[in-house]
Structure formats: C-alpha cells, structure tokens
PABA-26040 format. One record per atom (N, C-alpha, C): residue number from 1; atom name; x, y, z. Coordinates in steps of 0.05 Angstrom, whole numbers, plus 5000, padded with zeros to 4 digits. Last residue first. Layout:
% residues N
     k    a      x      y      z
   NUM   CA      X      Y      Z
...
//
This chain:
% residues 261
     k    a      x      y      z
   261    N   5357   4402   4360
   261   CA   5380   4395   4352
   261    C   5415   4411   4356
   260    N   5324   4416   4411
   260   CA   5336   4423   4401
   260    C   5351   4406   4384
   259    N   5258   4389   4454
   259   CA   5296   4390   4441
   259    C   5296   4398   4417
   258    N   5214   4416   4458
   258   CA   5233   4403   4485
   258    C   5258   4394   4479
   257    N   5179   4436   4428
   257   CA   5207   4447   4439
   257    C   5224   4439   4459
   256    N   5125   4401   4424
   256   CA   5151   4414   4397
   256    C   5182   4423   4410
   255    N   5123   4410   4475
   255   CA   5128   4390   4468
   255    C   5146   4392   4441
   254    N   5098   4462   4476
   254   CA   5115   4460   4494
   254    C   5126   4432   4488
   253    N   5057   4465   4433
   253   CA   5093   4479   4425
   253    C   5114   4471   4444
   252    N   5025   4434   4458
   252   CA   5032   4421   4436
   252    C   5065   4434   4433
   251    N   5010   4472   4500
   251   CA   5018   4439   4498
   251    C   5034   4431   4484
   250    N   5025   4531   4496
   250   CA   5005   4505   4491
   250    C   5025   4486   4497
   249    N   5055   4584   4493
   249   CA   5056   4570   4519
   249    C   5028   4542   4523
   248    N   5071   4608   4449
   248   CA   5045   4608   4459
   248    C   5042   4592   4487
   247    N   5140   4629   4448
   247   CA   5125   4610   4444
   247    C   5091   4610   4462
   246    N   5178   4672   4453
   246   CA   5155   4677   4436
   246    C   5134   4656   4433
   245    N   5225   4632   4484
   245   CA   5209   4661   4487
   245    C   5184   4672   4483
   244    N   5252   4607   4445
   244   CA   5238   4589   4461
   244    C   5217   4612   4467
   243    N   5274   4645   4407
   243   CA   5252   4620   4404
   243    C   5242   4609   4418
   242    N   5304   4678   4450
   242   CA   5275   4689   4430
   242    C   5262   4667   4419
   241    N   5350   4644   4464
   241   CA   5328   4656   4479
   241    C   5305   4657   4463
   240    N   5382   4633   4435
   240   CA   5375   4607   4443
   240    C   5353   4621   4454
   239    N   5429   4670   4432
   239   CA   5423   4660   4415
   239    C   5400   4635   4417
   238    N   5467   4674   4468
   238   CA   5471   4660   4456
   238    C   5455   4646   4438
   237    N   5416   4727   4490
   237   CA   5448   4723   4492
   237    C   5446   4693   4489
   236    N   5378   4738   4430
   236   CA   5374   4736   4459
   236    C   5411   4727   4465
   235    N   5369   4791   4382
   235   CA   5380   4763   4383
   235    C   5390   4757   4423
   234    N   5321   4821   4352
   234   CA   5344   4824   4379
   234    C   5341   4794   4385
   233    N   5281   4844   4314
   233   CA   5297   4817   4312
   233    C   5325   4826   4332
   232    N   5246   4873   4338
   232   CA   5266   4888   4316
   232    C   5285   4863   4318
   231    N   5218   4842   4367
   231   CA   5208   4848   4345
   231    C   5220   4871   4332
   230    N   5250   4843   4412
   230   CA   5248   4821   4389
   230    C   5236   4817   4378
   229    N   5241   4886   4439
   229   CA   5259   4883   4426
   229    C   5267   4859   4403
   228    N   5169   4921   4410
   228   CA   5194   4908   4424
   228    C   5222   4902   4418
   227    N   5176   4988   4373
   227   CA   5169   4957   4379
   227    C   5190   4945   4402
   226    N   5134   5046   4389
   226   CA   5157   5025   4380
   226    C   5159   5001   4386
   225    N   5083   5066   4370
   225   CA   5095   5054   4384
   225    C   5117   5032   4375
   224    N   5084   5118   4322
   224   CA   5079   5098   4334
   224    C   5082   5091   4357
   223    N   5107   5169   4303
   223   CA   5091   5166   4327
   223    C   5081   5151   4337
   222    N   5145   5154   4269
   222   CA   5121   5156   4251
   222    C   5106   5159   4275
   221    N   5191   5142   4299
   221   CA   5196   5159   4280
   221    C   5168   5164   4272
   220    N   5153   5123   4361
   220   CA   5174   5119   4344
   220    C   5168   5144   4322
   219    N   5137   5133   4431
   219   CA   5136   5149   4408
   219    C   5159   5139   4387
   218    N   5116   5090   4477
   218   CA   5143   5103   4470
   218    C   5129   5106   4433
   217    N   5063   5084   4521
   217   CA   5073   5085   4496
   217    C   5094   5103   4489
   216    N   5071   5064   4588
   216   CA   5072   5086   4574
   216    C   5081   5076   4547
   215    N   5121   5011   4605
   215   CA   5098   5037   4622
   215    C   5101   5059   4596
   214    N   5136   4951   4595
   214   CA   5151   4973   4602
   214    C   5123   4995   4612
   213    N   5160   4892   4647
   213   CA   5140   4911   4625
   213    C   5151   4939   4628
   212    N   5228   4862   4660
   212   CA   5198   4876   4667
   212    C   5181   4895   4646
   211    N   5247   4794   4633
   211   CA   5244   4828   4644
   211    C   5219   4842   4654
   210    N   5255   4735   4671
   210   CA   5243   4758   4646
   210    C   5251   4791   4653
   209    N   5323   4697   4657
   209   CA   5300   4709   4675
   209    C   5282   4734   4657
   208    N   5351   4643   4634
   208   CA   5345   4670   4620
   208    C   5328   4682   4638
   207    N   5393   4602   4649
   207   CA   5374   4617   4666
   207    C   5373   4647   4652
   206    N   5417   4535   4643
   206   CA   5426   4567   4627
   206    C   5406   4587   4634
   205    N   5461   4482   4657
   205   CA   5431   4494   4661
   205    C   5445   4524   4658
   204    N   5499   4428   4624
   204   CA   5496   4467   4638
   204    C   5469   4469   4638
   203    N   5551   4374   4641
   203   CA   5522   4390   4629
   203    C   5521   4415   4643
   202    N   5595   4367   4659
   202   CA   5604   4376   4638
   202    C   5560   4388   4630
   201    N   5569   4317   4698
   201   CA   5597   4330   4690
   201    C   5600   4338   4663
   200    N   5503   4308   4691
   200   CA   5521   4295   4690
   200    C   5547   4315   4695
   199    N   5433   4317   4726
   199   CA   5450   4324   4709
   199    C   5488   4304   4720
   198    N   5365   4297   4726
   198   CA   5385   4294   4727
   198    C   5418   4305   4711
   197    N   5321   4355   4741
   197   CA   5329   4334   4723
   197    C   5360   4329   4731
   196    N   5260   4377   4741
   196   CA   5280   4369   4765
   196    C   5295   4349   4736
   195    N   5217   4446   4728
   195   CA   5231   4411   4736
   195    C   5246   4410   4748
   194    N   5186   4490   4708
   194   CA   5183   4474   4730
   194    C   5189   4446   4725
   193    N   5187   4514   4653
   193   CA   5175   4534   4683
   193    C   5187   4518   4712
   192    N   5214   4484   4609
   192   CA   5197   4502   4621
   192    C   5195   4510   4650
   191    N   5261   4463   4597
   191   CA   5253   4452   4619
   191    C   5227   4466   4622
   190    N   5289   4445   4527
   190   CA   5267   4466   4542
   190    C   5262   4459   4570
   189    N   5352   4421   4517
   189   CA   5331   4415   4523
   189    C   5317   4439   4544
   188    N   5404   4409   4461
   188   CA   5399   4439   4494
   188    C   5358   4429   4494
   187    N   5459   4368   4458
   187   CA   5435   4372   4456
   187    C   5413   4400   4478
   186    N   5516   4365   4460
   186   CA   5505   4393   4453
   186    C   5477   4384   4437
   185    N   5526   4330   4503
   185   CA   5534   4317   4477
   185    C   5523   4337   4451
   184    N   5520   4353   4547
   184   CA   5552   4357   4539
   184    C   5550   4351   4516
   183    N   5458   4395   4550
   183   CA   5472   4371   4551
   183    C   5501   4374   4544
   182    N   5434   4438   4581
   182   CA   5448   4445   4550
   182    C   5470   4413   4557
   181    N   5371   4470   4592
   181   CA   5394   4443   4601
   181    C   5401   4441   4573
   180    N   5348   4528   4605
   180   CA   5351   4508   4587
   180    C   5365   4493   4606
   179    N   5286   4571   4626
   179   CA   5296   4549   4623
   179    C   5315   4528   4615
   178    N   5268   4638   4608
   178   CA   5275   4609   4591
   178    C   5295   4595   4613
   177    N   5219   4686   4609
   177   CA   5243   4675   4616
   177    C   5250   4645   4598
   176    N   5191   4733   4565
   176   CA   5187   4724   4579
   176    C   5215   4705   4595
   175    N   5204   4804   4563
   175   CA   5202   4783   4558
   175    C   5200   4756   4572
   174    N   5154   4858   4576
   174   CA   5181   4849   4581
   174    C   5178   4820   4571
   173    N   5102   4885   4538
   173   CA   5112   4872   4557
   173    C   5138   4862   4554
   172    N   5113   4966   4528
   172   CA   5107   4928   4517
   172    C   5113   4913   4534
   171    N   5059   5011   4539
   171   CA   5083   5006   4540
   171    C   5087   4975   4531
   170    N   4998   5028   4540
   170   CA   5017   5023   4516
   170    C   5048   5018   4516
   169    N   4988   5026   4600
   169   CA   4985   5037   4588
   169    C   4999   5042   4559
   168    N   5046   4967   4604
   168   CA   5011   4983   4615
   168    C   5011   5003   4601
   167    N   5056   4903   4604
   167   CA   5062   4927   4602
   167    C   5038   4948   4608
   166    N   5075   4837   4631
   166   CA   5047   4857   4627
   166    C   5062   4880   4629
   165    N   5122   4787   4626
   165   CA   5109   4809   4648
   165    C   5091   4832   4630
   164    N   5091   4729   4583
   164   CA   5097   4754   4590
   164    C   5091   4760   4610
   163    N   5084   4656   4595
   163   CA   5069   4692   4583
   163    C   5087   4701   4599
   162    N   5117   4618   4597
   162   CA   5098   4621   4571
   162    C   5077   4645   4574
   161    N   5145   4640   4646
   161   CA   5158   4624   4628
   161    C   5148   4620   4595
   160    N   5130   4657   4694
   160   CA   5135   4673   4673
   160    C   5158   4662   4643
   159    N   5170   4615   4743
   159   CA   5143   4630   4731
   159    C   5150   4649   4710
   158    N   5202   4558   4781
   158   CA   5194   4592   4764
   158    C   5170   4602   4757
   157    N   5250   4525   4805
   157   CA   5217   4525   4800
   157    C   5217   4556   4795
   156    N   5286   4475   4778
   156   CA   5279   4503   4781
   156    C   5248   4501   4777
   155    N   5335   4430   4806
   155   CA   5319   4431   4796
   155    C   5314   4456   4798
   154    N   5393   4371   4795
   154   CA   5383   4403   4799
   154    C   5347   4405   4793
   153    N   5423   4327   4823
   153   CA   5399   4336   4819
   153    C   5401   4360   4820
   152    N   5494   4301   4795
   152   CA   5469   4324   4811
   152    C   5448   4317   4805
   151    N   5549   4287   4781
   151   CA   5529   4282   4784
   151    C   5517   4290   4805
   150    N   5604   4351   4779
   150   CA   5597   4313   4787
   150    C   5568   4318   4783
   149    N   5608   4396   4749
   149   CA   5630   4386   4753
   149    C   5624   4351   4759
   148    N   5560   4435   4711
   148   CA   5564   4421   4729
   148    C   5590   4401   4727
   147    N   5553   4511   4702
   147   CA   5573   4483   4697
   147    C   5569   4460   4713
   146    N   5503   4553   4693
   146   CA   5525   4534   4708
   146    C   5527   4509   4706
   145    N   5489   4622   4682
   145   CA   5490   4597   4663
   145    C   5505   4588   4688
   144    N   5441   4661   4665
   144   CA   5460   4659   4695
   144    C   5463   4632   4680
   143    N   5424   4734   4664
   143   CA   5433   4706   4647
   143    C   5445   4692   4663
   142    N   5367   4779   4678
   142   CA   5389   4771   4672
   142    C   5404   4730   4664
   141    N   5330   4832   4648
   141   CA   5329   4805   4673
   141    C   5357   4798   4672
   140    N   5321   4898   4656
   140   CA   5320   4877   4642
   140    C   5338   4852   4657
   139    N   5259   4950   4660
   139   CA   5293   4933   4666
   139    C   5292   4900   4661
   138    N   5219   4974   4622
   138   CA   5219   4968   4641
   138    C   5251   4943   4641
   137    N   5225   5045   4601
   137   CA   5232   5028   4598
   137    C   5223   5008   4624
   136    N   5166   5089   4593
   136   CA   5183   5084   4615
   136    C   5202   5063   4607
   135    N   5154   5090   4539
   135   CA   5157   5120   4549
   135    C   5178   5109   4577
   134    N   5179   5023   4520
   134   CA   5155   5045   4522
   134    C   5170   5074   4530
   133    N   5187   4958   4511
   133   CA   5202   4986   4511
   133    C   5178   5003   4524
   132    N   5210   4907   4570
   132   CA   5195   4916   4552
   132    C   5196   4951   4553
   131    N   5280   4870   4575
   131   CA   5254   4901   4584
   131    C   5232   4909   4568
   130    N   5318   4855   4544
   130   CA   5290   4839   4551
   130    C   5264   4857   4563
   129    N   5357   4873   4529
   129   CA   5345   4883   4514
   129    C   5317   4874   4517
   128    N   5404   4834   4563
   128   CA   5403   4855   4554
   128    C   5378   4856   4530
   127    N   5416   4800   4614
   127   CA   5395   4800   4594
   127    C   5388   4825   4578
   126    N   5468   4809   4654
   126   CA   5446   4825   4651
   126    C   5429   4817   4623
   125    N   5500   4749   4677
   125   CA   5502   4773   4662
   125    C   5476   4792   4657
   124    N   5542   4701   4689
   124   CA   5516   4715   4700
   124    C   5526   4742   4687
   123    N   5569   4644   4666
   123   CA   5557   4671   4660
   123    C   5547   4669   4673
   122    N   5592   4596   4694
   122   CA   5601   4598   4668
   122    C   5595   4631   4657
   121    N   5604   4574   4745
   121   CA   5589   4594   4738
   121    C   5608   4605   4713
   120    N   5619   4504   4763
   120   CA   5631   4534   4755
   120    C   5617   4549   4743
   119    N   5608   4465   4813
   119   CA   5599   4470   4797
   119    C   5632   4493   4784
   118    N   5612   4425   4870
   118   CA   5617   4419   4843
   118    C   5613   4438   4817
   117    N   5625   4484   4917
   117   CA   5608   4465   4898
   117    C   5619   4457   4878
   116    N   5656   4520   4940
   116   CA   5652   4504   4962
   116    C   5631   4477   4946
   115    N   5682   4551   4896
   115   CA   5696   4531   4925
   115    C   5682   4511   4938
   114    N   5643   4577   4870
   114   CA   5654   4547   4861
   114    C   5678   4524   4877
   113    N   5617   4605   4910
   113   CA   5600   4587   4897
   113    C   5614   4570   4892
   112    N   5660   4637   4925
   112   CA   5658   4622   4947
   112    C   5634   4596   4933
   111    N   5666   4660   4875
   111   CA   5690   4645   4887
   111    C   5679   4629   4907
   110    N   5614   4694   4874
   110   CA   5621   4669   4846
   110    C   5645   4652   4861
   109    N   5573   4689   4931
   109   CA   5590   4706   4915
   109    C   5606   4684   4896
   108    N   5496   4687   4929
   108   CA   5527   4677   4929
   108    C   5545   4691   4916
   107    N   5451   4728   4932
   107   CA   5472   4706   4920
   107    C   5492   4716   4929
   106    N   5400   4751   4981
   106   CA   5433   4758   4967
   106    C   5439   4721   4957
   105    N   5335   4753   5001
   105   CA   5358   4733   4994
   105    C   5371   4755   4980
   104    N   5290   4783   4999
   104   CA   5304   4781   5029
   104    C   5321   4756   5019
   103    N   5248   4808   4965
   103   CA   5272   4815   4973
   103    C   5282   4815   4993
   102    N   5189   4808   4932
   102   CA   5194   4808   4955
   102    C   5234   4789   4947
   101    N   5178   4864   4901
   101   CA   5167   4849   4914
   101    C   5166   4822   4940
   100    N   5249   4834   4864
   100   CA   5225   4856   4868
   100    C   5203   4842   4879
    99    N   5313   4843   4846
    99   CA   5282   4826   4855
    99    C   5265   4846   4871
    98    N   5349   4858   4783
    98   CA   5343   4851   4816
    98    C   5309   4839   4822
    97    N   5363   4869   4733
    97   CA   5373   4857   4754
    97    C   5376   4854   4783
    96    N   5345   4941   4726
    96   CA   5354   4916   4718
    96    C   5365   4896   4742
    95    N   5284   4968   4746
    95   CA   5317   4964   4753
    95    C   5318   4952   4737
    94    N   5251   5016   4698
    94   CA   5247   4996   4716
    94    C   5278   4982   4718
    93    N   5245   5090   4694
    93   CA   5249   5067   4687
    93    C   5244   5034   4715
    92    N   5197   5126   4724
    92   CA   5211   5118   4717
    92    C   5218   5082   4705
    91    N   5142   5151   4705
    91   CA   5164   5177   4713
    91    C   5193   5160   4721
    90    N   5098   5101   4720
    90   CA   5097   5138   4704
    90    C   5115   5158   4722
    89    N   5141   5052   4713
    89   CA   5115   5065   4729
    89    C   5123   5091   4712
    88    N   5171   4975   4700
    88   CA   5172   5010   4708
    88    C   5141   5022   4713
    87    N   5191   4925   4732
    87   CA   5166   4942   4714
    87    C   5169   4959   4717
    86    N   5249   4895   4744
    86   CA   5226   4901   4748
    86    C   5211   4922   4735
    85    N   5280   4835   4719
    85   CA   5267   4858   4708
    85    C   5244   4871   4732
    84    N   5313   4790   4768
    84   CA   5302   4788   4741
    84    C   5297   4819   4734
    83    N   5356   4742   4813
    83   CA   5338   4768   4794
    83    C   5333   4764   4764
    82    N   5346   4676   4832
    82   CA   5359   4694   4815
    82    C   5335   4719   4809
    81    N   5365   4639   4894
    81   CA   5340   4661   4870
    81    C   5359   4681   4859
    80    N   5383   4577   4911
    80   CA   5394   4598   4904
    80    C   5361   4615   4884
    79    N   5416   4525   4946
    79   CA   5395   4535   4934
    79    C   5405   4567   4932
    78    N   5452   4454   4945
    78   CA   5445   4482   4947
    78    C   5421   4495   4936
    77    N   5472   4402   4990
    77   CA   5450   4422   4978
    77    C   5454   4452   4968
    76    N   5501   4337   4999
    76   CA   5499   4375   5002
    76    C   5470   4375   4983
    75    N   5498   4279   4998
    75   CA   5513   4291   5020
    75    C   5508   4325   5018
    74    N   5457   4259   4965
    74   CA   5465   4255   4985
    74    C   5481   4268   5008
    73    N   5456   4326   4923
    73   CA   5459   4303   4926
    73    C   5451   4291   4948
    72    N   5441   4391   4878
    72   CA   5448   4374   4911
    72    C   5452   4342   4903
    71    N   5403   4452   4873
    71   CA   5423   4430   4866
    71    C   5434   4408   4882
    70    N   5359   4498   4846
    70   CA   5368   4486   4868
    70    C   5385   4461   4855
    69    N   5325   4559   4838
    69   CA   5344   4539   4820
    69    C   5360   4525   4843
    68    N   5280   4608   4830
    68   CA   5282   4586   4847
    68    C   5295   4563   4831
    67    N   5252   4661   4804
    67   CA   5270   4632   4797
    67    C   5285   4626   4815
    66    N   5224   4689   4834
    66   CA   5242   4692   4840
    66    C   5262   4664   4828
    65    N   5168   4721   4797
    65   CA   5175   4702   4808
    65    C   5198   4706   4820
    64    N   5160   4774   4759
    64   CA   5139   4749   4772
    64    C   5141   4731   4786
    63    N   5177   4812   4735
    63   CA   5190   4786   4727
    63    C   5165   4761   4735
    62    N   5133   4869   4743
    62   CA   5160   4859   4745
    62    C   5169   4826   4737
    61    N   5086   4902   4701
    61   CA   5090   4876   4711
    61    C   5113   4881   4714
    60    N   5075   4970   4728
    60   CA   5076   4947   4697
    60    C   5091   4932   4717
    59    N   5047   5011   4764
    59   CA   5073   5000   4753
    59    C   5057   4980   4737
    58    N   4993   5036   4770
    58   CA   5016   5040   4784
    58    C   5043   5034   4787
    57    N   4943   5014   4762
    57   CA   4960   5035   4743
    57    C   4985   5042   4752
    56    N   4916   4984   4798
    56   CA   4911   5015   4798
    56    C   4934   5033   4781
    55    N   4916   4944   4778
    55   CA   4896   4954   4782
    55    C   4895   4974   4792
    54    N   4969   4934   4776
    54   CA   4964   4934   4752
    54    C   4934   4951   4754
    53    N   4978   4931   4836
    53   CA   4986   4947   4827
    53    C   4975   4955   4794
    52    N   4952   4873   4842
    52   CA   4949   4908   4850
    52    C   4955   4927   4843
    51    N   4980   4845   4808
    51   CA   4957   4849   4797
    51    C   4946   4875   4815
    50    N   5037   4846   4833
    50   CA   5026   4859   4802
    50    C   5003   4862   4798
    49    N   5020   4808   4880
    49   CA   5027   4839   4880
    49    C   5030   4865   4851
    48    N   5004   4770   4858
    48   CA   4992   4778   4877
    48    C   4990   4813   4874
    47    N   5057   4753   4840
    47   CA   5037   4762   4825
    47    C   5014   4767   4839
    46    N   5090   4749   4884
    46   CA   5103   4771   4866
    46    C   5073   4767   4840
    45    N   5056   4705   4920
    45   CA   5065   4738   4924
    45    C   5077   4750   4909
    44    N   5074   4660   4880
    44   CA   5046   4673   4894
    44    C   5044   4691   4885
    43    N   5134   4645   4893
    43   CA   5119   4655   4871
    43    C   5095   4668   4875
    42    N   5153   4655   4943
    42   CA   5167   4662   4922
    42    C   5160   4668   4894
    41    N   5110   4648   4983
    41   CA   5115   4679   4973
    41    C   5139   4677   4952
    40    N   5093   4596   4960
    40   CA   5069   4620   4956
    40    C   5086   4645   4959
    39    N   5108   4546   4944
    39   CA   5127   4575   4928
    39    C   5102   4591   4942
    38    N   5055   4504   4939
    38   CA   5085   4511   4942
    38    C   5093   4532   4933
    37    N   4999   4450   4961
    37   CA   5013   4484   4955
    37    C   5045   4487   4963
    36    N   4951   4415   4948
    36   CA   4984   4416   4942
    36    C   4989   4447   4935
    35    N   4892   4410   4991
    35   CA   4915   4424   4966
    35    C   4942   4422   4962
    34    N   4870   4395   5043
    34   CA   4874   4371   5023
    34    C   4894   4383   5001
    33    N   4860   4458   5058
    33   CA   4881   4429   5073
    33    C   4891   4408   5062
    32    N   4842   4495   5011
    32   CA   4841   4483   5027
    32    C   4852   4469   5040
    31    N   4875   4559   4995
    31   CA   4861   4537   4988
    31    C   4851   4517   5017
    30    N   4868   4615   4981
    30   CA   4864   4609   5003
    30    C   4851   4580   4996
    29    N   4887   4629   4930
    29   CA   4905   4646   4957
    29    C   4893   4641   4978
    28    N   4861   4587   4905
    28   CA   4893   4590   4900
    28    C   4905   4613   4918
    27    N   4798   4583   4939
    27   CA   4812   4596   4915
    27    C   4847   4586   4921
    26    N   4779   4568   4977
    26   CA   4778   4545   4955
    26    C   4795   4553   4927
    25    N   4739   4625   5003
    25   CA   4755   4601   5009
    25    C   4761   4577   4977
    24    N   4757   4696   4977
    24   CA   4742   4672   4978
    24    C   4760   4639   4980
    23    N   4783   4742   5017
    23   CA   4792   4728   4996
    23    C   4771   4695   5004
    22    N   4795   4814   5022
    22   CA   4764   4789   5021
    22    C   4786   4758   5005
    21    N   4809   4856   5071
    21   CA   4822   4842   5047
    21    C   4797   4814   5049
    20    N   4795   4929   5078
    20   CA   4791   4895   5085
    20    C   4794   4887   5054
    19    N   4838   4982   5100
    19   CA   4828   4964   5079
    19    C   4819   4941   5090
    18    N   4850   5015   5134
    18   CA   4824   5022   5125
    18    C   4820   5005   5116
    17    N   4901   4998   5158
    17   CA   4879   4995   5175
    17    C   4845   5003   5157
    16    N   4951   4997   5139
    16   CA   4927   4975   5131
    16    C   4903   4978   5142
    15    N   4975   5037   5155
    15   CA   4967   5035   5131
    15    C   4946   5020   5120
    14    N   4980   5018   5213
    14   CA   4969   5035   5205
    14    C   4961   5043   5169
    13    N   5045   4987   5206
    13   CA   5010   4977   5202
    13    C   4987   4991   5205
    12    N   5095   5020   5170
    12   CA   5073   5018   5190
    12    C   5049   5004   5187
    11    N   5148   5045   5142
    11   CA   5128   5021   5141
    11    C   5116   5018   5171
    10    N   5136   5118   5129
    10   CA   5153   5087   5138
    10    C   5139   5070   5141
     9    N   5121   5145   5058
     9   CA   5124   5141   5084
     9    C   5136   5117   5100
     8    N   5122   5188   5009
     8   CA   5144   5173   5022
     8    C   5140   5164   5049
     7    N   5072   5196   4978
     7   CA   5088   5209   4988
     7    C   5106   5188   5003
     6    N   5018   5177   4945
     6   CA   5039   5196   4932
     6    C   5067   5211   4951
     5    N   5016   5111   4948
     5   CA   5011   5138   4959
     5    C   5037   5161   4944
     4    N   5017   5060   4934
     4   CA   5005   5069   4920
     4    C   4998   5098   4932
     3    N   5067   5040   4963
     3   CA   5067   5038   4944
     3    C   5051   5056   4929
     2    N   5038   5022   5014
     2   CA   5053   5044   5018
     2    C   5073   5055   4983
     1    N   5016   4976   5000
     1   CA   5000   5000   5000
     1    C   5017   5025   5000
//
C-alpha cells in the first residue's frame, strides 16, 4: 500500500487499517488442507502483488517470480534466487537485475560458489534488451548459466515462462524467461517453468530470467509505438532465447520444443 501513495512514508500497520482484504475460500490464495501448495511467497506473492498494482495503474508487471534453482545430492544442497526485470511506472524506468516484491535473499559470491560446489558459473550477466520498451523502459532480467563438475539433481521452479510480464498503458511487455539444460553431447533441452532433472559433468543449466513491462507508449519515427525488442529481431544472449520466448505456451509447442538439435 505504501506503494500506491503519493508520498514517502515508513512502514507501518496503520496503513492497513482502512482496507479489508476478502479472499474467497477454495481459491489458490486460500486453498484448502487437502491442496498441494508451494512457492506461495516466492511465487504467489510477486503476482499477487502485480495484479494490484496493475489495478491501479501503478507499475507494469515485474518478472513474477524469483527463479528458484536448486542443486544437491546425498551429501549437500544448494539453493539459490535469481533476479530478474522490474516494471517501470509513470516517471521511471524499471531496475535491471534485481528482485522485486519480495527481497530478502543475496547470491552467492562466484568464488565462494565454486569453492565450496561441484559447479563453475560459466555467466551471469544482465539479459540485455529483455525490458519491455515504452515511454518508461521496464529493466531487464538477467543470464545465469552453470557448469556442472559431478552428478546432481538440479531443479527450478519459476514463473513467467509462457506469458509475458504485462506492460501498461501502451508500454510492451518484458520478455518472457527460459529454462535450458544444454547437455555435453550439445543437445539443449526446454525445461519450462518447473523441473528436476538429472544432470552429468560437463552438462549446463542456462537461466534467462524475464524482464519487466515497460509503462507508457514510446513514440517511434512515425509516432507509433515502437516495437519490442524482438520484434526488431534482437538476438537473445547465445542465441537460444527468442525461440523458446515467443512461444504460445500450449501443449503442443511445449512439446515441439523440448529438444533442440
């Protein structure tokens, strides 16, 4: 709430005091006992919190999730959230590379990651051009690729994988994220949104995160709206992104795309 006021104030529960919050039983923010529920504030809560805000105009979609990418065996574990794009609003851009909504994890630092894990952090890098455009830009996600050294389970749970973060008022939506496992024998397989897969020495999981929508129609040469970025054919970093990206998020394409040659 303290979001949707025009002035700077400190966080207090006094803010909440005018509003009642209704939420019907049986729904997905208030299921029942018998329900399989997981991620509610990693995922849930970052769309929870777009659709308020969307409803009152107040920013454009951020990333949506906190890609949630985990690794381990018998003997260790790790876990880890990666940033992404947050949505810009009327008067500014949106960050790059960070998390939004809700923000109470730091990564790992890259030395102490590959000391203390089979792995090597091949890239982390800013997703350049994934922001959706407009009058406001909204920031753009980032690339996080890793090496595996011994046999693992990894897995990622995410969101914003077959739709877009939401732009607003004519701004475009940010892109969506991608998933890969890039086998050693250079087969690169779609995971979408949510798996667990076995990995070998020498395989890579490759973490395109989305960006955030942008705010406001951006004025091109003819006063249009300008286009996204990959709809001026912007080639995603290595090249692997925008196809998977653009995909309708059916069945059928999600199957079409589960490998690569």
């Amino acid at each position: 709430m303290r979001c949707l006021v025009r002035q700077d104030i400190p966080l207090n529960q006094g803010c909440l005091a005018p509003i009642t919050i209704r939420i019907p039983a049986g729904t997905i923010l208030s299921p029942s006992s018998e329900a399989a529920v997981c991620g509610g504030n990693v995922l849930t809560s970052q769309r929870v919190t777009d659709v308020v805000l969307k409803a009152f105009r107040a920013a454009a979609a951020s990333q949506g999730c906190m890609n949630n990418f985990t690794f381990g065996d018998d003997s260790m574990g790790y876990y880890e959230t990666i940033a992404g794009g947050a949505g810009a609003g009327p008067g500014w851009h949106g960050r790059s590379g960070v998390h939004t909504h809700m923000t109470n994890t730091r990564i790992t630092d890259p030395e102490i990651f590959e000391r203390r894990y089979p792995v090597v952090l091949t890239e982390f890098s800013l997703r350049e051009g994934s922001g959706g455009s407009g009058q406001w830009r909204g920031g753009d996600g980032v690339v996080r690729e890793v090496e595996f050294l011994a046999p693992l389970t990894a897995s990622i749970l995410s969101e914003r994988r077959s739709t877009e973060p939401f732009g607003l008022l004519g701004g475009k939506a940010g892109a969506a994220g991608v998933n890969l496992l890039k086998r050693r024998n250079g087969h690169t397989v779609s995971l979408g949104g949510k798996a667990s897969v076995e990995v070998h020495p020498g395989d890579r999981i490759r973490i395109l995160t989305p960006g955030g929508g942008g705010f406001g129609a951006e004025a091109g040469a003819n006063g249009a709206a300008a286009p996204h970025a990959e709809e001026r054919g912007f080639a995603m970093p290595g090249g692997e992104g925008g196809e998977f990206s653009r995909q309708s998020g059916s069945v059928l394409e999600h199957k079409r795309l589960q490998e690569s040659a």
